[in-house]
C-alpha positions in Angstrom: 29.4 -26.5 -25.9 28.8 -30.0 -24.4 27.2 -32.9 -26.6 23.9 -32.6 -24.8 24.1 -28.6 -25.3 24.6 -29.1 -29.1 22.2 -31.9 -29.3 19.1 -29.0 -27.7 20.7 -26.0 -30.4 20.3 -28.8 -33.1 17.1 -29.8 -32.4 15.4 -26.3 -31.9 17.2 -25.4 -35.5 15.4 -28.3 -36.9 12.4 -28.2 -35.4 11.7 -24.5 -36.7 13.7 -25.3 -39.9 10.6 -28.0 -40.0 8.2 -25.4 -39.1 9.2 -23.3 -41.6 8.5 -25.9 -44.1 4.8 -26.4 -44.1 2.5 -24.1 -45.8 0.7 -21.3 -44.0 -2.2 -23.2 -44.2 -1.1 -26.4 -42.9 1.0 -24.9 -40.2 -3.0 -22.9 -38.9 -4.1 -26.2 -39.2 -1.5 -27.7 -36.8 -2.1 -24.8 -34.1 -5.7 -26.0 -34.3 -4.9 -29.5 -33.7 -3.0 -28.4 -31.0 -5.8 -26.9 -29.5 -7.9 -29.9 -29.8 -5.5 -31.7 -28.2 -5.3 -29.4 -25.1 -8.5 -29.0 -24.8 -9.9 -32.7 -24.8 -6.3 -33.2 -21.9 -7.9 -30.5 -19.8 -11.7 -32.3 -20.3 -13.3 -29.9 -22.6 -13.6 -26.4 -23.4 -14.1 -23.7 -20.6 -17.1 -21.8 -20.5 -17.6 -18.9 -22.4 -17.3 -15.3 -20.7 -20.4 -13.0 -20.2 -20.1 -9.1 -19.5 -21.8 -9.6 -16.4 -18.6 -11.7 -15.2 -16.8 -8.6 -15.8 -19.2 -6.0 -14.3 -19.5 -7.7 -11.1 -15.1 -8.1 -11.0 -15.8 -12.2 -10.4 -12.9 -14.3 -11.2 -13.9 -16.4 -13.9 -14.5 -20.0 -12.7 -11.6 -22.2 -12.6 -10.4 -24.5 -15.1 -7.9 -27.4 -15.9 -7.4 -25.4 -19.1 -5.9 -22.3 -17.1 -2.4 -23.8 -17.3 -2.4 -23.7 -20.8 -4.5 -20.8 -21.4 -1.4 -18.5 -22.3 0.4 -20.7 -24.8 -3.7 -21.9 -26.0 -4.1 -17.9 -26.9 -0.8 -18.1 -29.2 -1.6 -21.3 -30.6 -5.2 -19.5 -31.9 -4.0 -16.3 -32.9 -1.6 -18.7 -35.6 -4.7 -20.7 -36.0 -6.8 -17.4 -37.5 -9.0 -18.6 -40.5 -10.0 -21.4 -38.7 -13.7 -21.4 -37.7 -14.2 -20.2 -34.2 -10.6 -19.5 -33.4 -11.2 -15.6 -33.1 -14.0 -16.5 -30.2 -11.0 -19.0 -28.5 -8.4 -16.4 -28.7 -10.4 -13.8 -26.8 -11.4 -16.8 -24.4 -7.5 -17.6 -23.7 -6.7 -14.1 -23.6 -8.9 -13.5 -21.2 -8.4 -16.8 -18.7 -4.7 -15.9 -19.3 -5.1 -12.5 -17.9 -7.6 -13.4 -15.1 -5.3 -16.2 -14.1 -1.9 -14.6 -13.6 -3.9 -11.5 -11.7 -4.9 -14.4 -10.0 -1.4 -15.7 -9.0 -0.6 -12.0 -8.6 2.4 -11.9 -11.3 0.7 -8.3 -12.6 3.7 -8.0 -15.2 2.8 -11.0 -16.7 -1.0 -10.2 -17.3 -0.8 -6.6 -19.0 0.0 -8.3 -22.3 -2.9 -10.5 -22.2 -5.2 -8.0 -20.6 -3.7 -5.0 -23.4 -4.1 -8.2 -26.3 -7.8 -8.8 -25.0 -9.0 -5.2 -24.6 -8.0 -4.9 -28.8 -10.2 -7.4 -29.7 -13.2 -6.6 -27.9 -15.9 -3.6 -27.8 -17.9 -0.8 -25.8 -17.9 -1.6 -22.1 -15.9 -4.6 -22.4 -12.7 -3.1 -23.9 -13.3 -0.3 -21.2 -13.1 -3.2 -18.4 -10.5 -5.0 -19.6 -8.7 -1.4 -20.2 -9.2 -1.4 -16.5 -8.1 -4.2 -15.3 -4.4 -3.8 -17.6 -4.3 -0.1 -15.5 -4.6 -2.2 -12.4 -2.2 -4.7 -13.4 0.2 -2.2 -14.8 -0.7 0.4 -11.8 0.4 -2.7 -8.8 3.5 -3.9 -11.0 5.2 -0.6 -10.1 4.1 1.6 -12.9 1.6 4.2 -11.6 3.1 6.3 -14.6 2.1 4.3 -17.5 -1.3 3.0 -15.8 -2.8 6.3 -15.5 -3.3 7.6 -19.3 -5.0 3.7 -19.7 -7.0 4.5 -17.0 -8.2 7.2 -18.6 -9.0 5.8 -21.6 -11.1 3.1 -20.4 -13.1 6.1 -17.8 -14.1 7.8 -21.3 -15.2 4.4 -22.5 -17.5 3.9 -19.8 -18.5 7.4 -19.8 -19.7 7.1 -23.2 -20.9 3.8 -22.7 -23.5 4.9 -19.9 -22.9 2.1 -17.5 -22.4 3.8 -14.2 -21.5 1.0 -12.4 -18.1 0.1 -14.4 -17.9 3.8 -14.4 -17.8 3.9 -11.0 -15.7 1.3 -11.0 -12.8 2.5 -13.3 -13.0 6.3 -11.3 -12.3 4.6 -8.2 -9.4 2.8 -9.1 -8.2 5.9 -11.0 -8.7 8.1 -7.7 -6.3 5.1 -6.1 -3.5 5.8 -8.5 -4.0 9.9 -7.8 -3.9 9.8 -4.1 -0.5 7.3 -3.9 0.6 10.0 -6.6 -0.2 13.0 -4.0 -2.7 14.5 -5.7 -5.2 14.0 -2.9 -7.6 16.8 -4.2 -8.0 15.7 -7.1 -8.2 11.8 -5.9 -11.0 13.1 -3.2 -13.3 14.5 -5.9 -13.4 11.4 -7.7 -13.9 9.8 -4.8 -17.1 11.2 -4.1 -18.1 11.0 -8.1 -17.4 7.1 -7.5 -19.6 7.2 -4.3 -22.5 9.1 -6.0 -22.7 6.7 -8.5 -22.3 3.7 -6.8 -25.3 5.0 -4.8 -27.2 6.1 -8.1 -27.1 2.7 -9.6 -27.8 0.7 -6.1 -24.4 -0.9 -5.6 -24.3 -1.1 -1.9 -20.8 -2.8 -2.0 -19.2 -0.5 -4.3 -20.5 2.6 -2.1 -18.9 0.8 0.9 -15.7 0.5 -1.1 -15.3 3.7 -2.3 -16.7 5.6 1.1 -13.8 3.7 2.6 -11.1 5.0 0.4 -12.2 8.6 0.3 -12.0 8.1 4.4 -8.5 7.0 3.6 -7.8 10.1 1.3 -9.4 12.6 4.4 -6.9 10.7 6.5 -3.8 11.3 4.8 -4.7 15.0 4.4 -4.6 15.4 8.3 -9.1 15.8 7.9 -9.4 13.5 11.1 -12.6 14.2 12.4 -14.4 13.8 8.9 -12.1 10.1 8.2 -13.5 8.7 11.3 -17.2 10.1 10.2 -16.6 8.7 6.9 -14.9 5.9 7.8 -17.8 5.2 10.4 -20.1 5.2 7.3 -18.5 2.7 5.6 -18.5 0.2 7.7 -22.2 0.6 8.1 -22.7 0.4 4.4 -20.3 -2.2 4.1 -22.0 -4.4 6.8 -25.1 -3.9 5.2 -23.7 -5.3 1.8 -22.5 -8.0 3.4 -18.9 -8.5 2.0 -16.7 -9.8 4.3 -13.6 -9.3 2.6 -14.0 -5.6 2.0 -15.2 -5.2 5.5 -12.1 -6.6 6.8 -9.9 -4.2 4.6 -12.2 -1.5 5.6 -11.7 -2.4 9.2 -7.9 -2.3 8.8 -8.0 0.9 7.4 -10.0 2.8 10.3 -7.4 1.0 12.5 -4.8 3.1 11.3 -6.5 6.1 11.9 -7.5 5.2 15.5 -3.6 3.9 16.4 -2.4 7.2 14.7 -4.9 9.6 17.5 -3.8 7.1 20.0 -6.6 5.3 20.8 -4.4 1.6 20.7 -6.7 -0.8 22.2 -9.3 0.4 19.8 -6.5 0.0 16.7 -5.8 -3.6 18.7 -9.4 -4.9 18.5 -10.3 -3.6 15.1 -7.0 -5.0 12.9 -7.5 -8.3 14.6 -11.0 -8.5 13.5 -9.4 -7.3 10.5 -6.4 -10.3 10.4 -9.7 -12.5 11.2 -12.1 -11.9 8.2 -9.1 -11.8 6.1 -7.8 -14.9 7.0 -11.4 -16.5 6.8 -11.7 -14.7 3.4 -8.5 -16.0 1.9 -7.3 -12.6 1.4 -3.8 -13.6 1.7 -2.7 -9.7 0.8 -4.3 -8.1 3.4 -3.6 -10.5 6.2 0.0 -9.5 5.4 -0.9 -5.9 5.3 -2.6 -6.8 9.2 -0.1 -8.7 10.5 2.4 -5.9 9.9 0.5 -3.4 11.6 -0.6 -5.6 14.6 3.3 -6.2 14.5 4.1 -2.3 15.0 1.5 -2.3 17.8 3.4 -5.0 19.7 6.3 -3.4 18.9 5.5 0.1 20.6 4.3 -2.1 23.4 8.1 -2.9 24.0 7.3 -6.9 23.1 10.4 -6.3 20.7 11.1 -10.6 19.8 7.2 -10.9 19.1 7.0 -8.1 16.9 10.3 -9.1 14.9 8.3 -12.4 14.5 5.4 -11.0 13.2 7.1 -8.6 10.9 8.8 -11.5 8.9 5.1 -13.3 8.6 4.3 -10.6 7.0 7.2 -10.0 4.9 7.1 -13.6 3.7 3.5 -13.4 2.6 4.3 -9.8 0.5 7.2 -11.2 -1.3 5.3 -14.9 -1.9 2.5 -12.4 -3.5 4.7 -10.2 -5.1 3.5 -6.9 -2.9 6.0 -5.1 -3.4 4.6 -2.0 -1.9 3.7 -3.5 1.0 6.9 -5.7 1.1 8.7 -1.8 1.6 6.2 -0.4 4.2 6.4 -3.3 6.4 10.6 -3.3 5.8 10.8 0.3 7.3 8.7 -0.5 10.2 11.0 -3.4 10.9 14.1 -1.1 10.7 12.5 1.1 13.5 12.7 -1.9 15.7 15.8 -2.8 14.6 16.9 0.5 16.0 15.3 0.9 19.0 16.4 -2.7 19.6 19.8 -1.5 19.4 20.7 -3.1 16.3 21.8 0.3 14.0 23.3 -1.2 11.4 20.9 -3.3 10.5 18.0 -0.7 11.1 19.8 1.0 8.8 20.1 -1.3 6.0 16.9 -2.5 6.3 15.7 1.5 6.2 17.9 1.8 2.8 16.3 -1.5 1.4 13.1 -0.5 1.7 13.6 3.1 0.2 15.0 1.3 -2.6 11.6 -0.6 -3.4 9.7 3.1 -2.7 11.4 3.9 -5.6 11.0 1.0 -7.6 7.4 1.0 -7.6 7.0 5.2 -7.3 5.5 5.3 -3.8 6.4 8.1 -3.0 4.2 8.8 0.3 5.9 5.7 1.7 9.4 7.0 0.2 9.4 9.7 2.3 8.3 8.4 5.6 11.4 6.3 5.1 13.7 9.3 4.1 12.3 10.7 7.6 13.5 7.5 9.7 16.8 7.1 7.8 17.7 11.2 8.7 16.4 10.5 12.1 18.8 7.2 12.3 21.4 9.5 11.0 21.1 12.4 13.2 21.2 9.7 16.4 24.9 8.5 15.0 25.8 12.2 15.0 26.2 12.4 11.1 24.1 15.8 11.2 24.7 16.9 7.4 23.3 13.9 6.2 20.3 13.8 8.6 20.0 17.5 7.8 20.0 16.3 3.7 17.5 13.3 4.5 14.8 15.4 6.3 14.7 18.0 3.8 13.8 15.7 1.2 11.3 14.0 3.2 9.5 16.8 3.9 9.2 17.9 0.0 8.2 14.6 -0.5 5.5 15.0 2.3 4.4 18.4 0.7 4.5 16.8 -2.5 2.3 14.2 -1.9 0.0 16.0 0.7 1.2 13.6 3.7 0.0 16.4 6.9 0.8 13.5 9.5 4.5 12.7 8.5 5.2 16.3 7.6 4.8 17.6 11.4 6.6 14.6 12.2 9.2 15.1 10.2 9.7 19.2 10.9 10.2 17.6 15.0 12.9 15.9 13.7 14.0 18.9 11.9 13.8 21.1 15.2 15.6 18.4 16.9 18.3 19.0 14.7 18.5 22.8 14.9 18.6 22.9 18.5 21.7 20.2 18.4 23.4 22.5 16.0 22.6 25.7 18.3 20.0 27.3 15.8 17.7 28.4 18.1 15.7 30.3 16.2 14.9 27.9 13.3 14.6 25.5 15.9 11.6 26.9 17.8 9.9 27.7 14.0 10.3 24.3 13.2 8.9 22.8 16.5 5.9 25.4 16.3 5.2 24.8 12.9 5.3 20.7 13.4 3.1 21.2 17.0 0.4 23.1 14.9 0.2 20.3 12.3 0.1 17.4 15.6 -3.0 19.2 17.0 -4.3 19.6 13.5 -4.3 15.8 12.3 -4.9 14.9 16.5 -1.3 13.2 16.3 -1.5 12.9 20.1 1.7 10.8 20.8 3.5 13.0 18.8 2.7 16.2 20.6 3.2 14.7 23.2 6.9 14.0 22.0 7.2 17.8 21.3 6.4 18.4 24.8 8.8 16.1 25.8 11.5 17.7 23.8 10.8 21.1 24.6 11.1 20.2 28.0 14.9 18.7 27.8 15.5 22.2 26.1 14.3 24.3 28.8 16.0 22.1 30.9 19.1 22.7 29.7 19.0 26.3 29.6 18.2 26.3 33.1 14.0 27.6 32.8 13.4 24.9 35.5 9.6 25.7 36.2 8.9 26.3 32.1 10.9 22.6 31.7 8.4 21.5 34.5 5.1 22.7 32.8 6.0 21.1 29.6 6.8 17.6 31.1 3.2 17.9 32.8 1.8 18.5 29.2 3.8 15.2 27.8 3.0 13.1 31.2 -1.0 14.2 30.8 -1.4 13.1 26.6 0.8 9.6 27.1 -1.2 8.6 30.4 -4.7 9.8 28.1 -3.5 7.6 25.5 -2.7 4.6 27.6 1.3 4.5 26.1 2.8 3.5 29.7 6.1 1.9 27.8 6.3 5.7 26.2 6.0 7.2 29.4 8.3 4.9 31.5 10.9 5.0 28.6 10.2 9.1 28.6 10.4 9.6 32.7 14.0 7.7 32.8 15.6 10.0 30.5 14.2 12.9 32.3 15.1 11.8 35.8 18.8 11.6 34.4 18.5 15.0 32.8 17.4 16.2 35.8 20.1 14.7 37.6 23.1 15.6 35.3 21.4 19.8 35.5 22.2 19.4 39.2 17.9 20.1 39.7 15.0 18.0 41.7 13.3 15.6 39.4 9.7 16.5 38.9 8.9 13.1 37.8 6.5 12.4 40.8 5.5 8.9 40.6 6.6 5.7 38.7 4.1 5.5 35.7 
């Protein structure tokens, strides 16, 4: 230990050896000072808290006091038996809380949140119960957040506010649905709605409308996501919020780039990336960029894309997004492979599974687990790609993911017919073309087509081969994917080629 080591261990000894020394009294008394002393630095006291704060979700108003505000609730928790230092613990609990939500470091608030919610009552200890869930729930720990979920919902239930009712079912229904209990997350859902509309809260109708759209999409209901999601919005303009419009407006993107309507998808996440930006809403212009950043990238603009992609990544891991950080890694591992760069698309792949598991997402877990066997069965390590799919799909069963599972049972056909199972081949690819048409995954039953017609192709069924090229050529030209259907036509003019046959490809898309 160096003399200026020693000097720092001797002085913390006698500082607390010090501390130690003063009665309990006098030692309150000095917390209190301390305090004082804080509080006339940061220019006074902050306001006190009302419920209504809370009610409506608005950040309390800033203060110069913030910075202080978690070592300020230790200091009055020691000063207890002081007069009004109950009141300016639950005040510094509370700004502690709201701040580090704030700066989005969610492990750091539970504490506060779980020290505030013991000291207050009725509705308010149901919101702050909440609001630890939330904070516990985006940390990584869906597990742990859902029984305090539930505790504040019976709160509010017994409370009879609606609203934070509302409220506190929506975000439960959140937790359920990234759980795969879509069911279950869609009836609460619609509770959350009904109330929301009960009690006149046009935003939180808007809100939750949105999400059960989101839980319709992921259970391959596409005609009755776009209706709802089509309600939304026209709630949500009504209410005027421009930050959940944007979100709103990102989400029905999605849907309209996964039934191949792109320039739709194009125009409605950029008005997205636009109100979140003039928002401030720093998480979901991340959450944007990365999915205007796959759009570029199935456009073939491969260096644009890969630019985009770490914009976003940088703006994830400066919030601490974890989840999103892992979606928008796996995206960038498909262009990393279909860049030709495997090895990194394969690391990148692994990375992000890593943070699936971290955090328990395991709907984005297994769309990963999909690309990774695919990436595998391309390097001709079959067994493993064979290992990989078959846990994605659980995982897509598990979790009630209709889109990836047909995707993923293509990839599982794929890999029967390389390995001469015929049979399980053409029950996997009928089994995944049946889900396609169900969820209107056009581009991907479009790639079944394509597929099918390589097979035929090379069993020598020239005019069956020819038929199902038509069927791929027809939904990719619908769709407007032209880098697809260029990409699609070359390797079937060399099949054709290398069978000894004609090409039917008829015309340069």
């Amino acid at each position: 230990m160096n003399a200026e080591q020693a000097y720092l261990f001797r002085h913390a000894l006698l500082r607390d050896a010090a501390y130690q020394l003063q009665m309990p009294g006098d030692r309150a008394r000095l917390h209190a000072l301390a305090i004082e002393a804080f509080e006339d630095l940061a220019g006074g006291r902050p306001p006190e808290p009302v419920l209504s704060a809370l009610e409506r979700k608005a950040l309390l108003r800033p203060h110069s006091a913030d910075a202080f505000a978690p070592e300020l609730s230790e200091h009055a928790r020691l000063a207890i038996g002081f007069g009004g230092m109950g009141r300016r613990r639950r005040l510094y609990l509370l700004r502690a809380a709201e701040n580090l939500d704030r700066r989005l470091e969610r492990d750091a608030s539970v504490p506060f949140w779980r020290a505030y919610a013991e000291l207050v009552r009725g509705v308010e200890r149901g919101e702050a119960l909440r609001r630890e869930a939330v904070a516990t729930y985006l940390a990584g720990n869906p597990a742990r957040a859902e029984p305090i979920y539930r505790r504040s919902l019976a709160i509010q239930r017994r409370s009879g506010n609606r609203r934070l009712e509302a409220m506190t079912l929506g975000s439960l229904a959140g937790l359920l649905a990234e759980t795969g209990r879509l069911k279950e997350s869609g009836s609460a859902h619609k509770t959350a709605v009904a109330l929301h509309r009960r009690v006149g809260n046009r935003l939180g109708e808007a809100v939750e409308t949105a999400n059960l759209a989101i839980v319709y999409h992921q259970a391959g209901r596409i005609g009755l996501a776009e209706r709802t999601f089509r309600r939304a919005l026209r709630i949500g303009r009504l209410a005027g919020d421009r930050r959940s419009l944007g979100i709103a407006l990102g989400n029905f993107a999605g849907l309209l780039k996964h039934t191949g309507r792109l320039r739709e998808a194009r125009r409605s996440w950029t008005q997205a990336l636009r109100l979140a930006r003039e928002t401030n809403d720093r998480r979901s212009e991340g959450i944007t960029l990365g999915n205007l950043a796959s759009l570029e990238r199935e456009s073939g603009r491969f260096e644009q894309a890969e630019r985009i992609y770490g914009r976003a990544i940088l703006i994830h891991r400066s919030l601490g997004n974890r989840r999103s950080e892992g979606i928008t890694m796996g995206n960038l591992a498909n262009l990393l492979s279909e860049s030709g760069r495997r090895e990194a698309a394969e690391r990148t792949c692994r990375e992000a599974i890593a943070i699936h598991r971290e955090i328990g997402n395991k709907r984005s877990e297994g769309v990963a687990l999909s690309s990774l066997g695919l990436r595998c069965f391309e390097a001709g390590r079959i067994a493993e790609a064979g290992s990989l799919l078959s846990e994605a799909l659980a995982l897509h069963r598990q979790v009630g993911d209709r889109r990836f599972e047909g995707i993923t049972l293509s990839r599982v056909a794929m890999l029967h017919r390389q390995a001469g199972r015929k049979a399980k081949a053409e029950l996997a690819a009928r089994q995944a073309l049946a889900i396609h048409r169900e969820v209107g995954n056009s581009q991907f039953e479009a790639e079944h087509h394509f597929h099918e017609s390589l097979a035929l192709l090379a069993r020598g069924r020239y005019r069956q081969a020819r038929l199902a090229w038509r069927k791929t050529e027809s939904i990719l030209t619908e769709v407007g994917d032209s880098l697809q259907l260029r990409a699609r036509s070359a390797t079937l003019r060399s099949a054709c080629l290398e069978a000894g046959v004609p090409a039917f490809v008829d015309r340069a898309p």
